[in-house]
N, C-alpha and C positions, 0 to 999 in steps of 0.2 A: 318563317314564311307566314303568311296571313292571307287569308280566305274571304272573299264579300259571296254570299250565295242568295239567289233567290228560288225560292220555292211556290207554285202554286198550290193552293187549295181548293177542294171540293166539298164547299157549305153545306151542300147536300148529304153528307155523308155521317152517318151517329159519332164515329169518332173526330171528325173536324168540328161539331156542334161541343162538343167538349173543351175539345183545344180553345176555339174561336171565344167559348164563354167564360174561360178560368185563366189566366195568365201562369200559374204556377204549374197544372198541366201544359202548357204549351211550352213553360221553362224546360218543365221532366223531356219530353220529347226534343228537343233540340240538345239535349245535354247528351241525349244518347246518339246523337248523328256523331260525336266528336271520339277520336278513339284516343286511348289512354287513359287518362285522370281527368275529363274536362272541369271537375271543381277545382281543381288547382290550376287552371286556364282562365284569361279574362275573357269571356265570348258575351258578346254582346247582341242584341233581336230585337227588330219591333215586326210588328203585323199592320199593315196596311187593309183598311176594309173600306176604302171609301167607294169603291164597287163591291156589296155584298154578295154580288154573284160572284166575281171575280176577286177571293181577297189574295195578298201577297203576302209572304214572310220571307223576310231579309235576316242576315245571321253573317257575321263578321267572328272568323272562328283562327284562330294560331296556328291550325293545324287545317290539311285537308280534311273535310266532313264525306260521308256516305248519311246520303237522304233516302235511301231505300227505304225505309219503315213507312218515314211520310208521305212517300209517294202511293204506299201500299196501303194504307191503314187512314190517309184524311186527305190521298191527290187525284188523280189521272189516269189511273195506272195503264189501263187499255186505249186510252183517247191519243186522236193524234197533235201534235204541237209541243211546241218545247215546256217540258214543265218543271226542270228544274236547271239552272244555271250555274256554276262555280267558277267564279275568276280568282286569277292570280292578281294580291292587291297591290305587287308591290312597284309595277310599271307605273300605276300611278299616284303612289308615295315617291316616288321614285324625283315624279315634273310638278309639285308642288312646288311655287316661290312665291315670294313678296308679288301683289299688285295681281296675283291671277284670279280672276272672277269667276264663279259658279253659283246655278243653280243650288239649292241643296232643299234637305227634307230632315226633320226631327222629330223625334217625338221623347216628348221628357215628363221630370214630374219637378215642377214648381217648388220651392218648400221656403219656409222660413223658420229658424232658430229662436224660439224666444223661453222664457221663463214665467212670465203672463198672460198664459191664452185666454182670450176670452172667453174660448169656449173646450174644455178636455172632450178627450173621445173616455171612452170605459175604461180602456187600458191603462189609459194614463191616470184618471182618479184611484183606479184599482193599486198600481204602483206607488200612486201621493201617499196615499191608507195606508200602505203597507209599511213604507218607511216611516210614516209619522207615527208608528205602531212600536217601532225600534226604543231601545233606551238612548238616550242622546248623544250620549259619545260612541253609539255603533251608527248613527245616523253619517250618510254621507252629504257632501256638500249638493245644495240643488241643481240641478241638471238641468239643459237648458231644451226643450222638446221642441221634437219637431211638426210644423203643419205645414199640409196643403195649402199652397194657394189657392183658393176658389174660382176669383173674378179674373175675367180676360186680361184687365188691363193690367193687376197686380202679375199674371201670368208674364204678359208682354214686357212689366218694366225687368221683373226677376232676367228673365231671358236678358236684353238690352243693355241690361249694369254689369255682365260677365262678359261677353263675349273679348273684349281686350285680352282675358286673361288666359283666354280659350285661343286665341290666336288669331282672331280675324277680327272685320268689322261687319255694318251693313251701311251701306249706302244710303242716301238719298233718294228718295224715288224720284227719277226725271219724267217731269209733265211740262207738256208745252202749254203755253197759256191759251186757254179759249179766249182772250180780247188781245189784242195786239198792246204794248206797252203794259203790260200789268205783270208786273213781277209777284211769285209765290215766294214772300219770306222764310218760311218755315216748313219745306219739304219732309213731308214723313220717310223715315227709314222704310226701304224696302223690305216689310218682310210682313206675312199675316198671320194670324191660328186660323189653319181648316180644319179644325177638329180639336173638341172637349171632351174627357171621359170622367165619369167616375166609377173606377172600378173598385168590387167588393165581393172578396173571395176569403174562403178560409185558409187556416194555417196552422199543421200541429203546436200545440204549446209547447215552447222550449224546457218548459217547469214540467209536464204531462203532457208525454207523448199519445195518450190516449184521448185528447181533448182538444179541439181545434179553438184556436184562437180568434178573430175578424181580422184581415188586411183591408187596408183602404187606402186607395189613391187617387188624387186628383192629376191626371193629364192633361197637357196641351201638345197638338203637333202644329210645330213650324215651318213654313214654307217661307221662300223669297233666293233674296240672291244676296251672296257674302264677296269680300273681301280678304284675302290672305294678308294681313300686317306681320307676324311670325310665323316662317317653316316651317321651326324646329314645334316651336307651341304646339302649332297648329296640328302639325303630323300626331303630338302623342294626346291629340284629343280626340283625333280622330279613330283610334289604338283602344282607347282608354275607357270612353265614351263622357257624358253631359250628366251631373246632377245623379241625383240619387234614385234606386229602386231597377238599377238596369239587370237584374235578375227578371225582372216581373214585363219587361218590353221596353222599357224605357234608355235613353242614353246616346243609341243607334244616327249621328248622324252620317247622312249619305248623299254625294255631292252629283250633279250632271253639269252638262256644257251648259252654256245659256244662248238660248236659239237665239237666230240670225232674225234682226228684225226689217 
């Protein structure tokens, strides 16, 4: 069974000012809603803040979750209103097919694979040194590192060049012409980024646990409307999650109807 939850939050509060500012704290806290082993479960989370006052955290969990801590410790606890929600996801895994449209929402992190970066962070000259430090036949072959994407547009094509294999498409945005007779050649794909982050937070060293290391990510979230091309794809991407760093809030895509125009 599979779980979609949403949770609100109360910004106001010292322990949400921590979650809302560290992604690796907000990871610890949702690991503990899930009962048994949740590291050996795929759970996936993003946080929604695009109302500051009102931000949201979504959590797609294998297992039923209990949100009591977060409701006690960073929500609502006494207010009245619904503040946390838990569906069963499999009603609609269930009516997923070819051609069905939706709304949907993402939030991911961009990356690319190269052996050339223009530009290393510390970690990675730290690691270049270290191996070029080795005797030669204990050196390994070079490794291909990973970066952020920075710029929107590299954000938007990275997104745009996957999603076939992801399961779906995105459409065309349909615009009627403001002149009568004037055909739009070249319809943009419905979909935008409302929102860029770069987030940077520490992280014990795998080498020394006494010594935090820097994380750094660059995020885009996606909005628009998709296309279901594969079911079967599409269901276990949805399962799965998008792209890399979904420990940290990233991967979470989550789909709605697409209102009546």
């Amino acid at each position: 069974m599979t779980y979609l939850s949403r949770i609100r939050i109360n910004p106001l509060r010292a322990q949400s000012r921590k979650l809302l500012a560290n992604p690796r704290a907000m990871r610890s806290a949702v690991l503990h809603g899930v009962p048994g082993d949740p590291i050996s479960e795929r759970i996936l989370w993003r946080l929604d803040t695009d109302n500051p006052h009102r931000p949201w955290l979504y959590a797609l969990t294998p297992t039923k979750p209990d949100w009591s801590h977060l409701v006690e410790n960073a929500g609502w606890p006494e207010a009245d209103g619904e503040h946390v929600n838990i569906a069963d996801y499999r009603p609609l895994l269930a009516k997923l097919d070819t051609g069905h449209h939706y709304a949907f929402r993402l939030t991911a992190s961009p990356v690319q694979n190269t052996k050339t970066p223009l530009k290393r962070t510390a970690a990675q000259i730290a690691r270049a040194e270290t191996e070029a430090d080795k005797p030669e036949l204990e050196r390994g072959r070079p490794r291909s590192l990973r970066l952020g994407h920075r710029t929107a547009a590299m954000q938007l094509t990275w997104f745009l060049d996957r999603t076939p294999k992801w399961g779906f498409r995105i459409p065309a945005t349909e615009i009627e012409p403001q002149i009568p007779g004037i055909e739009i050649d070249d319809p943009s794909p419905e979909v935008l980024i409302s929102g860029r982050q770069r987030l940077s937070f520490g992280h014990p060293d795998r080498n020394n646990g006494t010594r935090n290391s820097q994380v750094t990510i660059h995020t885009a979230t996606f909005e628009g409307h998709l296309e279901i091309v594969d079911p079967q794809r599409f269901t276990a991407t949805l399962l799965a999650g998008i792209g890399p760093s979904k420990a940290y809030g990233c991967g979470l895509l989550t789909l709605a109807p697409i209102p009546a125009t």
